[in-house]
VEXMI-947070 format. One line per field, with one value per residue (C-alpha): residue number from 1; residue in one letter; x, y, z. Coordinates in Angstrom, 2 decimals. Layout:
% VEXMI-947070
resi: (NUM | ...)
resn: (A | ...)
east: (X | ...)
north: (Y | ...)
up: (Z | ...)
//
This chain:
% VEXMI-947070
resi: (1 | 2 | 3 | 4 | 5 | 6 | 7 | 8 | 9 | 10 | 11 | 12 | 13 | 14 | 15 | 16 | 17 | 18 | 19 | 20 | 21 | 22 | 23 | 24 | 25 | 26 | 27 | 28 | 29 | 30 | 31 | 32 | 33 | 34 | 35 | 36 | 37 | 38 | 39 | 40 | 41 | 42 | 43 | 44 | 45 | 46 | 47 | 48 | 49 | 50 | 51 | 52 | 53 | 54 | 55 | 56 | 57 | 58 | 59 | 60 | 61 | 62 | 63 | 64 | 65 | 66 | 67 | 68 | 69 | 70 | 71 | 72 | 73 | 74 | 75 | 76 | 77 | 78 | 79 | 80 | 81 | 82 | 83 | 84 | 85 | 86 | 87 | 88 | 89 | 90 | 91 | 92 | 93 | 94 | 95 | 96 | 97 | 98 | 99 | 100 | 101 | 102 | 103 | 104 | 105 | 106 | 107 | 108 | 109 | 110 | 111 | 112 | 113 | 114 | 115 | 116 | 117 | 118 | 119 | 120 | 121 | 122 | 123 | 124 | 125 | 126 | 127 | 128 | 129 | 130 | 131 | 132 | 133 | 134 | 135 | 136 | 137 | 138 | 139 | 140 | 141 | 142 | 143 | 144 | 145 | 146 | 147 | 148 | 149 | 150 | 151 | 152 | 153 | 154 | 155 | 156 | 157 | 158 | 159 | 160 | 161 | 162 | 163 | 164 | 165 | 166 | 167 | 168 | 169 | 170 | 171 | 172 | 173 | 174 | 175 | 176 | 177 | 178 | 179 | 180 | 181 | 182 | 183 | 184 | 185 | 186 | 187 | 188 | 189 | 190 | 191 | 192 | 193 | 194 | 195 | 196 | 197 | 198 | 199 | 200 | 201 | 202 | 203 | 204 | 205 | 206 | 207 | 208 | 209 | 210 | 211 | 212 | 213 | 214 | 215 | 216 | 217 | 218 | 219 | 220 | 221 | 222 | 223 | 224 | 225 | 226 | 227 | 228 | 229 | 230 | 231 | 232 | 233 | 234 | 235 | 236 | 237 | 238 | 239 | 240 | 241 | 242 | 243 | 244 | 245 | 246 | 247 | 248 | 249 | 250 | 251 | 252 | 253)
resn: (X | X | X | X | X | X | X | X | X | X | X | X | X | X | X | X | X | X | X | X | X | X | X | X | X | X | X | X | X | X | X | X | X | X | X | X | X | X | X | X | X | X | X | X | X | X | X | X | X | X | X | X | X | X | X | X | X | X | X | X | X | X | X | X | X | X | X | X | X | X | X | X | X | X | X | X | X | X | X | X | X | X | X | X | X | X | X | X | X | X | X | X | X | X | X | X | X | X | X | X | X | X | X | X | X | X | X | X | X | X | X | X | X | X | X | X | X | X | X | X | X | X | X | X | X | X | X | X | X | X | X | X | X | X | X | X | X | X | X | X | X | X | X | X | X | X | X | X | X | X | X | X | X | X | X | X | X | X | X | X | X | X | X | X | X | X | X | X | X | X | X | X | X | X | X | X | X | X | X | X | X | X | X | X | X | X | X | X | X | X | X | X | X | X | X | X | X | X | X | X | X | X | X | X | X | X | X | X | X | X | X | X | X | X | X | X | X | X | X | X | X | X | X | X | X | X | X | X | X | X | X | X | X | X | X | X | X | X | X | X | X | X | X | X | X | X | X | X | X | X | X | X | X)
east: (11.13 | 10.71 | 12.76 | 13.21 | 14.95 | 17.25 | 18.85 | 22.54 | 22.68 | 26.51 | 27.89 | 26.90 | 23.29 | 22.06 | 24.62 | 23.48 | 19.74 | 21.03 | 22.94 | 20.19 | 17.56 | 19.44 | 19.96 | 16.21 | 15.96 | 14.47 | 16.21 | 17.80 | 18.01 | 21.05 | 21.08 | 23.62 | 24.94 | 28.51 | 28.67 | 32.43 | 31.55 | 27.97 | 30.02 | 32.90 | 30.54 | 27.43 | 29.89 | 30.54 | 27.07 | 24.45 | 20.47 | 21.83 | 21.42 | 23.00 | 21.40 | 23.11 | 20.91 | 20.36 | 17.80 | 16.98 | 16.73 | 12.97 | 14.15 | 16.95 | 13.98 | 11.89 | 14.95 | 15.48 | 11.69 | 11.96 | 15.59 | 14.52 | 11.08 | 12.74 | 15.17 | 13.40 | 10.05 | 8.61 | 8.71 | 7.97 | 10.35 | 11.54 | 14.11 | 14.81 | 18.35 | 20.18 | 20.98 | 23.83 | 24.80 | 25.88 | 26.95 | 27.01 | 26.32 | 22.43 | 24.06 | 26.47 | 24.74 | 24.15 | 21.14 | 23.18 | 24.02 | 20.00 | 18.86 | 21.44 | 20.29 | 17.09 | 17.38 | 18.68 | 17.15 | 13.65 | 13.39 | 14.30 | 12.05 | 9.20 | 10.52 | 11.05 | 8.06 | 5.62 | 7.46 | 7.37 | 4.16 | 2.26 | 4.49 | 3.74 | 0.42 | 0.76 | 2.64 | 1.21 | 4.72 | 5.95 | 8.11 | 11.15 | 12.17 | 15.15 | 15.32 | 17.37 | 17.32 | 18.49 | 14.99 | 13.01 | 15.15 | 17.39 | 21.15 | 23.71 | 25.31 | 22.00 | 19.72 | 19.56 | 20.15 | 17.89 | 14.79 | 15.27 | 14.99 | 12.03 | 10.43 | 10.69 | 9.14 | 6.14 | 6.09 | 6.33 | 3.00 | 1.27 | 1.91 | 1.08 | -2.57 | -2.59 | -1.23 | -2.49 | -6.28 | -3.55 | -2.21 | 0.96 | 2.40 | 4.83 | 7.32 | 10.48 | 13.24 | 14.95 | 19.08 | 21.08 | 24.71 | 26.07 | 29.50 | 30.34 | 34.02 | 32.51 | 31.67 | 34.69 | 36.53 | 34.57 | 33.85 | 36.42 | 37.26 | 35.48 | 32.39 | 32.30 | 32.41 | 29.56 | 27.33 | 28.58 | 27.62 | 24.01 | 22.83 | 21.62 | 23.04 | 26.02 | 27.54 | 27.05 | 24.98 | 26.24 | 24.82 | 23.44 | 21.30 | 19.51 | 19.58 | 17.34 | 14.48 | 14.28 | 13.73 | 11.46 | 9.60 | 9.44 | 8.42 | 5.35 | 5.55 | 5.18 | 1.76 | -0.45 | 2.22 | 2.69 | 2.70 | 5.28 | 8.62 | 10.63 | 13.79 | 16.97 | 19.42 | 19.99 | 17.50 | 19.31 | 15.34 | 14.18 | 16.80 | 16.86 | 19.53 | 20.86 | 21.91 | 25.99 | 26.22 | 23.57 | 25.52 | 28.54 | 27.14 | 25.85 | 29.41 | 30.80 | 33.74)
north: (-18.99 | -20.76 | -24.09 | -25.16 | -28.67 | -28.42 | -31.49 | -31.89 | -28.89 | -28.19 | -27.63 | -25.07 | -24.66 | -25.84 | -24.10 | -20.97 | -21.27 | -22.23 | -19.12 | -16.85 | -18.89 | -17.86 | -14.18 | -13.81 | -14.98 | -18.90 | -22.05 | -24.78 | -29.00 | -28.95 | -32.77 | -34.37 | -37.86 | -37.02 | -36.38 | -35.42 | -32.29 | -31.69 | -30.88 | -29.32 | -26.84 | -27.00 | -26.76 | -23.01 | -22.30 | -21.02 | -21.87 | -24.66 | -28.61 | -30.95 | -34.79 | -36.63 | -38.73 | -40.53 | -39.10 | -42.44 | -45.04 | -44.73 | -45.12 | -42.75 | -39.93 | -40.85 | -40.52 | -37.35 | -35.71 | -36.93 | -35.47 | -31.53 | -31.88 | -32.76 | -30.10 | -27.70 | -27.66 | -27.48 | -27.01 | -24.60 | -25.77 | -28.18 | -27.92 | -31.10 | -30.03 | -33.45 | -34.92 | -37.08 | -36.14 | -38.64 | -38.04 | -40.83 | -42.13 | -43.39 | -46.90 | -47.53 | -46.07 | -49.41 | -50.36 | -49.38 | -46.31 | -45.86 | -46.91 | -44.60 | -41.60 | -42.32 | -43.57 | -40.06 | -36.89 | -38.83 | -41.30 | -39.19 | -35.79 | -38.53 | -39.74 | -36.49 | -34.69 | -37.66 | -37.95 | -34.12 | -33.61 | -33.76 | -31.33 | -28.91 | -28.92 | -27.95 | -24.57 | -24.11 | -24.90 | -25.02 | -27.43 | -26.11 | -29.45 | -28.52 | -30.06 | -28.61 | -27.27 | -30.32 | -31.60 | -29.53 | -29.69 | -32.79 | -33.07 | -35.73 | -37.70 | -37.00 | -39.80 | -40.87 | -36.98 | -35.12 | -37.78 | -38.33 | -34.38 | -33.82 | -36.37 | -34.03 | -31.44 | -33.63 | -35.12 | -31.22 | -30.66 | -34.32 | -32.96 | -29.29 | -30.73 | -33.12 | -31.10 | -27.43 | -28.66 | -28.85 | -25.62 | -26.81 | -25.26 | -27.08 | -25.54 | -26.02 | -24.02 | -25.71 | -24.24 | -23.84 | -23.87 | -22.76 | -21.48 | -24.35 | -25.84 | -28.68 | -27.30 | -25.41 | -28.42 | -31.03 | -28.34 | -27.92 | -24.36 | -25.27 | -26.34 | -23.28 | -20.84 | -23.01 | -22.02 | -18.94 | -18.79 | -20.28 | -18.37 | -14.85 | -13.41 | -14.88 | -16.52 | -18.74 | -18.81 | -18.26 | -20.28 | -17.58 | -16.77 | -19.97 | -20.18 | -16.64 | -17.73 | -21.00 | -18.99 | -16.70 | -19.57 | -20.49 | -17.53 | -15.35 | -13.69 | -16.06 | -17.49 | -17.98 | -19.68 | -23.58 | -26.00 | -24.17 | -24.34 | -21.61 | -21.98 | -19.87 | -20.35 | -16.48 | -17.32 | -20.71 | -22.41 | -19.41 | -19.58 | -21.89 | -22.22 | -19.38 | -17.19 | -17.76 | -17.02 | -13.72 | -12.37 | -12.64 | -11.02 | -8.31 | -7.86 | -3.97 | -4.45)
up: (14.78 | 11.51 | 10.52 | 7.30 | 6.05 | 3.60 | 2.03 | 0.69 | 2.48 | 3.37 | 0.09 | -2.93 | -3.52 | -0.48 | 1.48 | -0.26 | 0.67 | 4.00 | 4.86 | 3.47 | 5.87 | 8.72 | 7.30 | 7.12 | 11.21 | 10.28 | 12.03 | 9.56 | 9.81 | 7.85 | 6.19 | 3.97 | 4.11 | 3.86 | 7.56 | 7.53 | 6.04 | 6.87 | 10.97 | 9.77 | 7.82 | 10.84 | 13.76 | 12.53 | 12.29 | 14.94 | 14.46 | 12.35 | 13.54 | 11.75 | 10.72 | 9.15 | 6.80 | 3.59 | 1.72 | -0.58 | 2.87 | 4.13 | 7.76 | 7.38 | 6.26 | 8.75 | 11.69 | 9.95 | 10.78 | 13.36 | 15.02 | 13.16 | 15.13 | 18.60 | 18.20 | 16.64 | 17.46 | 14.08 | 10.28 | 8.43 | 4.79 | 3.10 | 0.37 | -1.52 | -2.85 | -2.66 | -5.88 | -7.33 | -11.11 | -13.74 | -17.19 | -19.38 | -22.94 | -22.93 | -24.39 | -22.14 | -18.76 | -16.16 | -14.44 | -11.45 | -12.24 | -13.25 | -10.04 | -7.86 | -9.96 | -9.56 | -5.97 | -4.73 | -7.20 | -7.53 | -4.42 | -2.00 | -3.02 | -2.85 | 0.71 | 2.27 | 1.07 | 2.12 | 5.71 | 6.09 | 4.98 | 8.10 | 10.23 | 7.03 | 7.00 | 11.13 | 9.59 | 6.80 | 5.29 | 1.84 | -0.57 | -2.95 | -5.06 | -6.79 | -10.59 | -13.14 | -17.04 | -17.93 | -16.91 | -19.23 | -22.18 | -22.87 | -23.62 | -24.18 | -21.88 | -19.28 | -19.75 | -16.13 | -14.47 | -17.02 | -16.54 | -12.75 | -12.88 | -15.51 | -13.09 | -10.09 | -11.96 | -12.54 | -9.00 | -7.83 | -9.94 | -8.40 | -4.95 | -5.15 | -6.33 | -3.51 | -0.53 | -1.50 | 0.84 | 4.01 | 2.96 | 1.91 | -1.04 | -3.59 | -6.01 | -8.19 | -8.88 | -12.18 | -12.42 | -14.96 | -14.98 | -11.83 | -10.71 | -7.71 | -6.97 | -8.63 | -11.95 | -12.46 | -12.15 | -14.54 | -17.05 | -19.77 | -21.37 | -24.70 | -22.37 | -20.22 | -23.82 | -25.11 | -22.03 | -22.40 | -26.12 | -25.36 | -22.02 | -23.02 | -19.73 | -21.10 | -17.50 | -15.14 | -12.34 | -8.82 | -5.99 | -3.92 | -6.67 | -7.50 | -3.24 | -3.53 | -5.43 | -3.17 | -0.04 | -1.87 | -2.93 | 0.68 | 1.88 | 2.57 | -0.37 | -2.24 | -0.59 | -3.43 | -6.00 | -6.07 | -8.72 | -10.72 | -11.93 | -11.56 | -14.21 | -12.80 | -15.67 | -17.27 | -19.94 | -21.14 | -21.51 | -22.89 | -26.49 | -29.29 | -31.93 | -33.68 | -30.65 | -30.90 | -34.60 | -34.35 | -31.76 | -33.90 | -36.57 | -34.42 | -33.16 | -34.14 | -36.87)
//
């Protein structure tokens, strides 16, 4: 039976992917930090162990290989889903608040897919970093999210050239606004019509469909793609300015 990782895994995305994982028969290292919930959401779950785990500590990672290989046997995935969002003005953004961005979205793909790597090339396995629109096209208040994320896209391209020999493959799936508890709550009214306004499909994303195109993308089916970024944002990347006023004047009278 297959077992994939999946980091910041008991909540939204990475709760998604992790469901669907077990839907399609694999095995899942469920690993989050906030170890309250990561039991009260594993406990429920069968073919699902829990670590708990800091993806940014080096030891932590390590521990982390190290429990999913003992008691599972193998790995066939990794998902680097856990991430820590900050929105701040680029002036008045800390060093600190830098660094724990940076520490988490960017560290820790770097730490897991290094200490994963050799179990993956034992499989055959594949790597799903997940960025995020905001790392191919910027925004306010995102210095330290959007570059921590437009830097996993790049580290996603350094390793797909360096592990594709072992037959690892290495991909990233790059969301846009998603419907989570999370969002709904930060995101004011006049914020949620502007997405609206800007994303052709003209919603938000819901988990389960971002979660889709990560187990796709570690998959079979998708044996001969890696290096890429796969963006899964309703066509958000894909428009410029213009599209809220032409749609009003394409309105009927």
């Amino acid at each position: 039976m297959k077992t994939a990782i999946v980091t910041g895994g008991c909540r939204g995305i990475g709760l998604a992917a992790t469901e669907i994982f077990l839907e399609q028969g694999w095995r899942v290292a469920m690993v989050d930090r906030d170890t309250r919930e990561l039991h009260r959401v594993a406990d429920g779950m069968e073919n699902v162990l829990a670590v708990e785990a800091d993806v940014s500590d080096p030891d932590q990672v390590e521990r982390m290989v190290a429990e999913t290989v003992a008691g599972l046997g193998r790995i066939d995935a990794l998902v680097n889903n856990a991430g820590v969002a900050l929105f701040s003005h680029a002036g008045r953004t800390s060093f600190e608040e830098w660094r724990e961005v940076m520490a988490t979205n960017l560290d820790g793909v770097f730490l897991c897919t290094q200490a994963t790597a050799p179990e993956l090339a034992k499989t055959g396995g594949a790597i799903v970093n997940i960025a995020s629109i905001s790392g191919l096209r910027a925004s306010t208040l995102r210095v330290a999210y959007g570059t921590s994320k437009a830097a996993v896209i790049h580290l996603t391209k350094q390793f797909a050239a360096e592990l594709g020999e072992q037959g690892i493959r290495v991909n990233c799936v790059a969301p846009g606004p998603v419907r989570t508890k999370l969002a709904m709550a930060v995101h004011a009214p006049e914020i949620i019509s502007a997405y609206y306004d800007a994303i052709p499909l003209n919603r938000y994303g819901e988990a389960r469909e971002i979660a889709e195109a990560i187990v796709f993308l570690c998959s079979d089916k998708a044996s001969f793609v890696s290096g890429q970024t796969l963006a899964v944002d309703g066509g958000f990347d894909a428009t410029g300015v213009g599209l809220p006023a032409l749609r009003r004047e394409n309105e009927p009278a």
